[in-house]
Short mmCIF file of the C-alpha atoms (twelve columns), coordinates in Angstrom:
data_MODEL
# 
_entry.id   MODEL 
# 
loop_
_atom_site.group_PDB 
_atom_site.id 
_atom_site.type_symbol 
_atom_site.label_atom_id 
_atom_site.label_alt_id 
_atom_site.label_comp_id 
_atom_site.label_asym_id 
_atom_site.label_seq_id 
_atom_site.Cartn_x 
_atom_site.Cartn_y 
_atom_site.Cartn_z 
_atom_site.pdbx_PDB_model_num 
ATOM 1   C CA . UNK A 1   124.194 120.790 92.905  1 
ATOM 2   C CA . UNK A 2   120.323 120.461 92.926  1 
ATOM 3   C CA . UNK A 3   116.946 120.585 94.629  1 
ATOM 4   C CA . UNK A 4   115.574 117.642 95.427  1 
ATOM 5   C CA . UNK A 5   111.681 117.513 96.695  1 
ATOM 6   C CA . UNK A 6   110.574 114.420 99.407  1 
ATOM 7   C CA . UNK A 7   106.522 114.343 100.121 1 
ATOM 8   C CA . UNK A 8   105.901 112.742 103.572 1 
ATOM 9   C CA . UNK A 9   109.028 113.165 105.020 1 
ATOM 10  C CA . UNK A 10  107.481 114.299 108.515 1 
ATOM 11  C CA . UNK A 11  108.579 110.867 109.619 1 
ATOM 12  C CA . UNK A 12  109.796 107.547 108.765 1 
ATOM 13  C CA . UNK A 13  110.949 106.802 105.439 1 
ATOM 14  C CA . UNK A 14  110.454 110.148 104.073 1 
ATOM 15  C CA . UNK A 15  112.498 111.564 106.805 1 
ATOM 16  C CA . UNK A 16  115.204 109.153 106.573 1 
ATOM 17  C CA . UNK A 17  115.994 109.989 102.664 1 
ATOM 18  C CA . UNK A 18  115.841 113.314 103.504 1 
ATOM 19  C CA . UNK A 19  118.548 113.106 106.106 1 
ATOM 20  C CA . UNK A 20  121.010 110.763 103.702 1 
ATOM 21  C CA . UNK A 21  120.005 113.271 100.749 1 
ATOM 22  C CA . UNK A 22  121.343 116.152 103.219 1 
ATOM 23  C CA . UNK A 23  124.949 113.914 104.040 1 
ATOM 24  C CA . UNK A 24  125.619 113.413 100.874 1 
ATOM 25  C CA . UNK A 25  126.186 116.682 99.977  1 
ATOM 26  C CA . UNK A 26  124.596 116.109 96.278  1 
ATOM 27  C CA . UNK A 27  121.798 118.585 96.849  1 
ATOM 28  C CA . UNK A 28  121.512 122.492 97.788  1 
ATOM 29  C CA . UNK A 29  118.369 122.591 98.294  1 
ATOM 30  C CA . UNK A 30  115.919 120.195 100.087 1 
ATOM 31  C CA . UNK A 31  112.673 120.759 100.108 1 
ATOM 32  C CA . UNK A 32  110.138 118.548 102.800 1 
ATOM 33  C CA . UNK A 33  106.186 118.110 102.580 1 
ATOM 34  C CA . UNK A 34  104.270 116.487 105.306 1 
ATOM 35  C CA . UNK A 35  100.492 116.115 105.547 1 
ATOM 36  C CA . UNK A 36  99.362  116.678 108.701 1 
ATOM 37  C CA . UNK A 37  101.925 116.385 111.900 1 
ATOM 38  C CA . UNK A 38  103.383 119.911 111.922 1 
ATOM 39  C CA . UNK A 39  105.744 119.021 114.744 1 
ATOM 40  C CA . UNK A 40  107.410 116.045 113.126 1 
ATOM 41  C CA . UNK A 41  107.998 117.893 109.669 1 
ATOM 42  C CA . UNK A 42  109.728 120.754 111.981 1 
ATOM 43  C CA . UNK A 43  112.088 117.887 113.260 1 
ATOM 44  C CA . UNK A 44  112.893 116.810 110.277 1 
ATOM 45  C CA . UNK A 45  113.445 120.009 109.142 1 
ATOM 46  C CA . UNK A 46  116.041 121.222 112.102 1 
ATOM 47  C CA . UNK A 47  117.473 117.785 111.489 1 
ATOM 48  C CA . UNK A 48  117.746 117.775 107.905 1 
ATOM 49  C CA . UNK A 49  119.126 121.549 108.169 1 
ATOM 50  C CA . UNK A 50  122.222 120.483 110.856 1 
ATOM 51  C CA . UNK A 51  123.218 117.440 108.758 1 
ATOM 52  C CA . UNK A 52  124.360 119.626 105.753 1 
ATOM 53  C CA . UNK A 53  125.396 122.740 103.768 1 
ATOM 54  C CA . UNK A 54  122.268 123.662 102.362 1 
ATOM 55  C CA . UNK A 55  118.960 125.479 102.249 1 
ATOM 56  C CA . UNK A 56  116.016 123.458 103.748 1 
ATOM 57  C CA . UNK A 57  112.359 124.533 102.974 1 
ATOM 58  C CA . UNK A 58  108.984 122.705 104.799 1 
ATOM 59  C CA . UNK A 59  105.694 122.919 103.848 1 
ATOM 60  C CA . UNK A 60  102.770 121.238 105.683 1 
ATOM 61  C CA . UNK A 61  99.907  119.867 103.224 1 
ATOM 62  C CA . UNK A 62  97.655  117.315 101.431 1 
ATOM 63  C CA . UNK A 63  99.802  116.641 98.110  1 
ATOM 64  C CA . UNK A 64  95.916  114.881 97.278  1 
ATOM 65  C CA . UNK A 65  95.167  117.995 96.266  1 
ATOM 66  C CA . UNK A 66  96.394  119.609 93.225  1 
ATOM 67  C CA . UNK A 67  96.063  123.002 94.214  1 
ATOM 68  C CA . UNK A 68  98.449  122.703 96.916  1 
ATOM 69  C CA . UNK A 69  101.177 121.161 94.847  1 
ATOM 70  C CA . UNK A 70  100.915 123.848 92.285  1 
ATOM 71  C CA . UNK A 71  101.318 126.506 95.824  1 
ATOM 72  C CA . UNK A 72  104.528 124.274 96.071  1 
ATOM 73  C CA . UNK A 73  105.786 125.103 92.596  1 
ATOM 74  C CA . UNK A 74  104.718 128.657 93.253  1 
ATOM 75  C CA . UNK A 75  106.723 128.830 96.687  1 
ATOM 76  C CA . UNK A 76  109.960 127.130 95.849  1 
ATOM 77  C CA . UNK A 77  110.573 126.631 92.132  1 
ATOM 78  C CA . UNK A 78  111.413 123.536 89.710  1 
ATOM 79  C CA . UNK A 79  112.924 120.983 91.452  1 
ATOM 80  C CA . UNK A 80  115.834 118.070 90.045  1 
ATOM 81  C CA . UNK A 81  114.270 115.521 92.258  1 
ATOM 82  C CA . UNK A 82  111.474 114.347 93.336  1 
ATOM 83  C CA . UNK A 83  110.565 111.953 95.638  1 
ATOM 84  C CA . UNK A 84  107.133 110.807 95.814  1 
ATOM 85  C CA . UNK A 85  106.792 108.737 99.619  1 
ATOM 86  C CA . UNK A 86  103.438 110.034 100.848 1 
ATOM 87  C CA . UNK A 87  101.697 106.981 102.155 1 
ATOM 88  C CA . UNK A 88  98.206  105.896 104.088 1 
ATOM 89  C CA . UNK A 89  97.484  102.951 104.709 1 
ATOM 90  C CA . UNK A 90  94.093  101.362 106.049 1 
ATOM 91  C CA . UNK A 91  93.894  97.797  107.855 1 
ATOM 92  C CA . UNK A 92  90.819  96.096  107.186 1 
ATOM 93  C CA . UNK A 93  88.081  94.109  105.438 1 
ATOM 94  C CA . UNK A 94  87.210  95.859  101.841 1 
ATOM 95  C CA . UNK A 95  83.672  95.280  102.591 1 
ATOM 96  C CA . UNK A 96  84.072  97.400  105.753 1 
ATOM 97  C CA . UNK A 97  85.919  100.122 103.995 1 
ATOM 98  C CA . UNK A 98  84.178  103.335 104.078 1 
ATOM 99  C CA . UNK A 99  84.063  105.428 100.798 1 
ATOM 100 C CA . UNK A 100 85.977  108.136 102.327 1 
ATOM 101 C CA . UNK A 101 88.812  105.742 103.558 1 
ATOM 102 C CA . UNK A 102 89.279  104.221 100.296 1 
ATOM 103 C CA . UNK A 103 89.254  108.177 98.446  1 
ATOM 104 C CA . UNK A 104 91.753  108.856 100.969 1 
ATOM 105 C CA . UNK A 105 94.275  105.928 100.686 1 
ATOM 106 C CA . UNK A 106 94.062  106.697 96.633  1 
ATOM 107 C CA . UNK A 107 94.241  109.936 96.694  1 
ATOM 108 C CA . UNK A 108 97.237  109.931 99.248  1 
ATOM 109 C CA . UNK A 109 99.164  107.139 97.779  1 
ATOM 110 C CA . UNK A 110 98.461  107.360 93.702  1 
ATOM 111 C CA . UNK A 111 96.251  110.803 92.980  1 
ATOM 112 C CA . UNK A 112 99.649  112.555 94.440  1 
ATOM 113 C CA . UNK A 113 101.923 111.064 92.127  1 
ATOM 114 C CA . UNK A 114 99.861  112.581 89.181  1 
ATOM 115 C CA . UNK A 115 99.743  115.758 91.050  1 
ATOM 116 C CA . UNK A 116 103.514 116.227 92.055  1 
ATOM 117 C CA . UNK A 117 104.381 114.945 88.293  1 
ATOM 118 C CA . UNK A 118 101.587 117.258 86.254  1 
ATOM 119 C CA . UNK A 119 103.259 120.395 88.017  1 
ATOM 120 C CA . UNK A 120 106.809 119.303 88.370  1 
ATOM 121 C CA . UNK A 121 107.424 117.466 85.168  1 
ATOM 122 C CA . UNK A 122 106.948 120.314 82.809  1 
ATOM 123 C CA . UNK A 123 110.290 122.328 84.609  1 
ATOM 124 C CA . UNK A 124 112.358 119.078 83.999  1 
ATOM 125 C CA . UNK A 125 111.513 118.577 80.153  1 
ATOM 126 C CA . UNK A 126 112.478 122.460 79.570  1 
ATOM 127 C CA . UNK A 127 115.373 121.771 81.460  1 
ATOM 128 C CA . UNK A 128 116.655 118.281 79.561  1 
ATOM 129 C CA . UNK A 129 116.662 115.746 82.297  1 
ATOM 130 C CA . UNK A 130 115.398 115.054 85.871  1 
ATOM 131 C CA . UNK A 131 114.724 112.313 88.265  1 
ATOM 132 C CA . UNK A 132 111.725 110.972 90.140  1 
ATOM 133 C CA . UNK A 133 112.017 107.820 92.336  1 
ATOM 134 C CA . UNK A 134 108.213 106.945 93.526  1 
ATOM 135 C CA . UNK A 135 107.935 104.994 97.260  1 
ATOM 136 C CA . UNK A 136 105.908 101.864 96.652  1 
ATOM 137 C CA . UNK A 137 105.490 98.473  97.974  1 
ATOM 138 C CA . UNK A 138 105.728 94.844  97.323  1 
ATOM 139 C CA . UNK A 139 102.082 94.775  98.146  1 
ATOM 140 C CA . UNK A 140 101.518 96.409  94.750  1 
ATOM 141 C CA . UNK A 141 103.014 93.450  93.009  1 
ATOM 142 C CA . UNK A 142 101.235 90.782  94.873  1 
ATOM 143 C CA . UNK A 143 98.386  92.467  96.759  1 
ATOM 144 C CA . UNK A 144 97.579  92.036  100.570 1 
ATOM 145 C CA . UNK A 145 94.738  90.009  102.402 1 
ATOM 146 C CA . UNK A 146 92.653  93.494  104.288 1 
ATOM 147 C CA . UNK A 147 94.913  95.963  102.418 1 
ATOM 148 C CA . UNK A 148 93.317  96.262  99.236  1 
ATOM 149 C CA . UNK A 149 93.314  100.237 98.644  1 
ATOM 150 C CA . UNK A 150 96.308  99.923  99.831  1 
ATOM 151 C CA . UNK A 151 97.887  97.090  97.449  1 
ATOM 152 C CA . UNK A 152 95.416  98.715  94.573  1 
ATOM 153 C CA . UNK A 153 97.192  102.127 94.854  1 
ATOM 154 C CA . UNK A 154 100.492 100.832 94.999  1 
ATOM 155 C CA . UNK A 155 99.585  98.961  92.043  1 
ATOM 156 C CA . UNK A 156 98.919  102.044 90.158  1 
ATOM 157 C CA . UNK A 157 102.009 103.517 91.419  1 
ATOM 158 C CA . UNK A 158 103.957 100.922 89.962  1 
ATOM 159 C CA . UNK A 159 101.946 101.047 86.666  1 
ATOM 160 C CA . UNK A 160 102.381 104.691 86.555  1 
ATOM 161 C CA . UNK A 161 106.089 104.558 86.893  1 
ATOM 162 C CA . UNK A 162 107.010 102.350 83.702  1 
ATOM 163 C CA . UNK A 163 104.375 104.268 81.896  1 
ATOM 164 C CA . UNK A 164 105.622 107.563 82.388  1 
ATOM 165 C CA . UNK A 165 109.149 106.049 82.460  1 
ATOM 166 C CA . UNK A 166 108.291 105.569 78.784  1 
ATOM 167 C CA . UNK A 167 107.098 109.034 78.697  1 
ATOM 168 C CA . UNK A 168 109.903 110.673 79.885  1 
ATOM 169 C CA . UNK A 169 112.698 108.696 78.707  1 
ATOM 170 C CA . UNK A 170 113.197 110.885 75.736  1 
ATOM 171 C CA . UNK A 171 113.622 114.002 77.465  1 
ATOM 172 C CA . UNK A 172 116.534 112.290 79.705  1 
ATOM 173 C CA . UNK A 173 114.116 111.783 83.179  1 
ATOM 174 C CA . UNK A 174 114.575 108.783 84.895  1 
ATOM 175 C CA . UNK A 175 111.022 107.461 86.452  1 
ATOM 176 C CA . UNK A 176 111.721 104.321 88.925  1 
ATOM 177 C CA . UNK A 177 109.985 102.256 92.026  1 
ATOM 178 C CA . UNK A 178 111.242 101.497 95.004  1 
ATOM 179 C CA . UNK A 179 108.940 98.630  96.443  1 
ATOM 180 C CA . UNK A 180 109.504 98.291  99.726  1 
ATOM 181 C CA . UNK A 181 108.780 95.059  102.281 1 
ATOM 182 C CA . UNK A 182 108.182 95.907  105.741 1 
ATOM 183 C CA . UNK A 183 109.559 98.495  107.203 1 
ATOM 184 C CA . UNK A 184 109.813 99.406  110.925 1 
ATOM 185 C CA . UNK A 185 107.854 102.884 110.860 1 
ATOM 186 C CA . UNK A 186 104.829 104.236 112.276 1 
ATOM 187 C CA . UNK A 187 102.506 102.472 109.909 1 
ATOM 188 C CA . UNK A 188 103.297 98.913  111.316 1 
ATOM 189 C CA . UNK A 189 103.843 99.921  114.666 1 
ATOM 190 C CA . UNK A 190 100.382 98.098  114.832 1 
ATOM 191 C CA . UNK A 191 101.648 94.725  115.052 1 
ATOM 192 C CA . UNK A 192 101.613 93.016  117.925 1 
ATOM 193 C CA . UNK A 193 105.343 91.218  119.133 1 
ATOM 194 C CA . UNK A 194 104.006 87.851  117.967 1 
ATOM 195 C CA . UNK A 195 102.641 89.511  114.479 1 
ATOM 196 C CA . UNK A 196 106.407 90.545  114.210 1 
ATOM 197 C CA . UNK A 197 108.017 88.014  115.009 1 
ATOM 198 C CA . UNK A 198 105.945 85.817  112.361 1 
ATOM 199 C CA . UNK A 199 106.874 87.917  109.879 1 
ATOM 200 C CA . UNK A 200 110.883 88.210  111.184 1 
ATOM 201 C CA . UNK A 201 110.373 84.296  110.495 1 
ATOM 202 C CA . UNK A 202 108.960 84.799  106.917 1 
ATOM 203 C CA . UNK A 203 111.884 86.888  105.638 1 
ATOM 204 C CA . UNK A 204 114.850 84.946  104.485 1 
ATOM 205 C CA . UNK A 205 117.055 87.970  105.226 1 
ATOM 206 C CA . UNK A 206 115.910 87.441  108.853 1 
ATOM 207 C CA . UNK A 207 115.090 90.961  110.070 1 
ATOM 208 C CA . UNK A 208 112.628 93.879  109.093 1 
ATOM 209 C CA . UNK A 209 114.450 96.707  107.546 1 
ATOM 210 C CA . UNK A 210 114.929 100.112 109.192 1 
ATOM 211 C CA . UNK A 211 114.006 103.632 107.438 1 
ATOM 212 C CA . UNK A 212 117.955 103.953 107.428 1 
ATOM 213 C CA . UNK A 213 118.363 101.073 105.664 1 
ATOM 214 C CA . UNK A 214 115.572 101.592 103.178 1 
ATOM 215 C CA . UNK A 215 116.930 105.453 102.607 1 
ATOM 216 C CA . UNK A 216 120.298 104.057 101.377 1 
ATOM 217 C CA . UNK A 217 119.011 102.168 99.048  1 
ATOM 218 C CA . UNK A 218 116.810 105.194 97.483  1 
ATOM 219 C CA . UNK A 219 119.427 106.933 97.569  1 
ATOM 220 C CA . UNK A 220 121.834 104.728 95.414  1 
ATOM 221 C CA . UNK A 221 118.622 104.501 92.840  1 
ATOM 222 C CA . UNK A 222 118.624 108.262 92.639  1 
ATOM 223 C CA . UNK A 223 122.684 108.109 91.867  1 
ATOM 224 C CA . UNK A 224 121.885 105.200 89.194  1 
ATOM 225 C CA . UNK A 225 122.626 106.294 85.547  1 
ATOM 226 C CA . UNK A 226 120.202 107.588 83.479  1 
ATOM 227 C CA . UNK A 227 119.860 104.138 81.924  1 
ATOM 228 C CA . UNK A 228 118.117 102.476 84.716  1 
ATOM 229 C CA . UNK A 229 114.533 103.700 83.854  1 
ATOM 230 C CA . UNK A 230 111.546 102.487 84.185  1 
ATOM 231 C CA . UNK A 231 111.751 99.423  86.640  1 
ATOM 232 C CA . UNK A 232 110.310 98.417  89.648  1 
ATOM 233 C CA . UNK A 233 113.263 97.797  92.322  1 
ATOM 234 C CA . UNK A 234 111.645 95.338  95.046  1 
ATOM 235 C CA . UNK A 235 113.540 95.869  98.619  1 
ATOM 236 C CA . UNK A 236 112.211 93.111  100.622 1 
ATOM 237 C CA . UNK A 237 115.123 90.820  101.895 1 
ATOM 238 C CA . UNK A 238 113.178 88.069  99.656  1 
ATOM 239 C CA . UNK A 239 110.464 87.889  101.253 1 
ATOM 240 C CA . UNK A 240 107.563 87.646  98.716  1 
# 
């Protein structure tokens, strides 16, 4: 059995692995971050903590900030897992991008990654083995007209992922990417019924993919053998 750690999982994505980590009865120990919405991590957490045998922890914070990761090491312990899904995103012209937007959706999306590994990684090398599965998004392979920060973080987070792949595959830790298409959560609940339906028409699989859907599939990456390392898994139903 292990402990698994999800950042962002107040909602969403983050919410849905952590409910198909808690069915599948692989992990004792779940342990949720959100950033800011105290309410939805509590859901998440009474939900997580019904769907399984096992000891569910919550802690509301900016995973930005190193100093509050290293509270989370503190508080709970090593962890198996971890999931790095904390996401921002900003809509917009670059030239109309604040400073303090763009710190924000890099510090959120790619800053974390190096925070959550720096403090984490150190408990899985003693140990011999581990597994971290980093969110990201097709827009970091191809980049996205008024979501540059965006694309440019997830970028990085794909960069960083067969780097430290590399890194780690010695010491038996898997490091993979999970780039995700669209996904019907919170961040594109934006989009207008005519945006969607454009983009319904753009997707050769023919429909936008649910958290549920997206979950599964993180989960079966996290149940891959130890030989699948260091790749870049695109979930899009072909559309880019």
């Amino acid at each position: 059995m292990r402990t698994i750690l999800i950042t962002g999982a107040s909602s969403g994505v983050g919410r849905a692995i952590a409910l198909a980590c808690a069915r599948s009865g692989k992990f004792n120990k779940i342990i949720l971050n959100g950033g800011h919405d105290a309410a939805a991590l509590e859901e998440t957490s009474r939900r997580v903590s019904a769907a399984g045998d096992l000891l569910c922890f919550s802690s509301l914070g900016d995973v930005g900030d190193l100093s509050y990761v290293r509270t989370l090491r503190k508080a709970f312990g090593p962890v198996d897992v971890l999931v790095n899904n904390a996401a921002v995103s900003r809509i917009g012209l670059l030239t109309d991008m604040p400073p303090e937007e763009w710190d924000l959706v890099i510090r959120t999306n790619l800053t974390s990654l190096y925070n959550t590994c720096h403090t984490f990684v150190p408990d899985m090398v003693s140990r011999g083995g581990g597994t971290i599965l980093n969110i990201s998004s097709v827009w970091g392979l191809k980049g996205a007209s008024c979501e540059v920060a965006y694309s440019a973080a997830k970028g990085g987070v794909n960069a960083f992922t067969q780097a430290l792949a590399r890194e780690l595959a010695p010491s038996h830790i898997r490091v993979n990417a999970l780039a995700l298409g669209i996904v019907s959560t919170r961040m594109n609940s934006h989009l207008s019924e005519k945006e969607t339906a454009e983009i319904i028409s753009e997707i050769p699989a023919g429909y936008i993919v649910s958290p549920e859907e997206a979950a599964d599939a993180a989960l079966r990456i996290l149940e891959m053998p130890e030989y699948l390392n260091g790749e870049i898994i695109r979930f899009d139903g072909c559309w880019t």
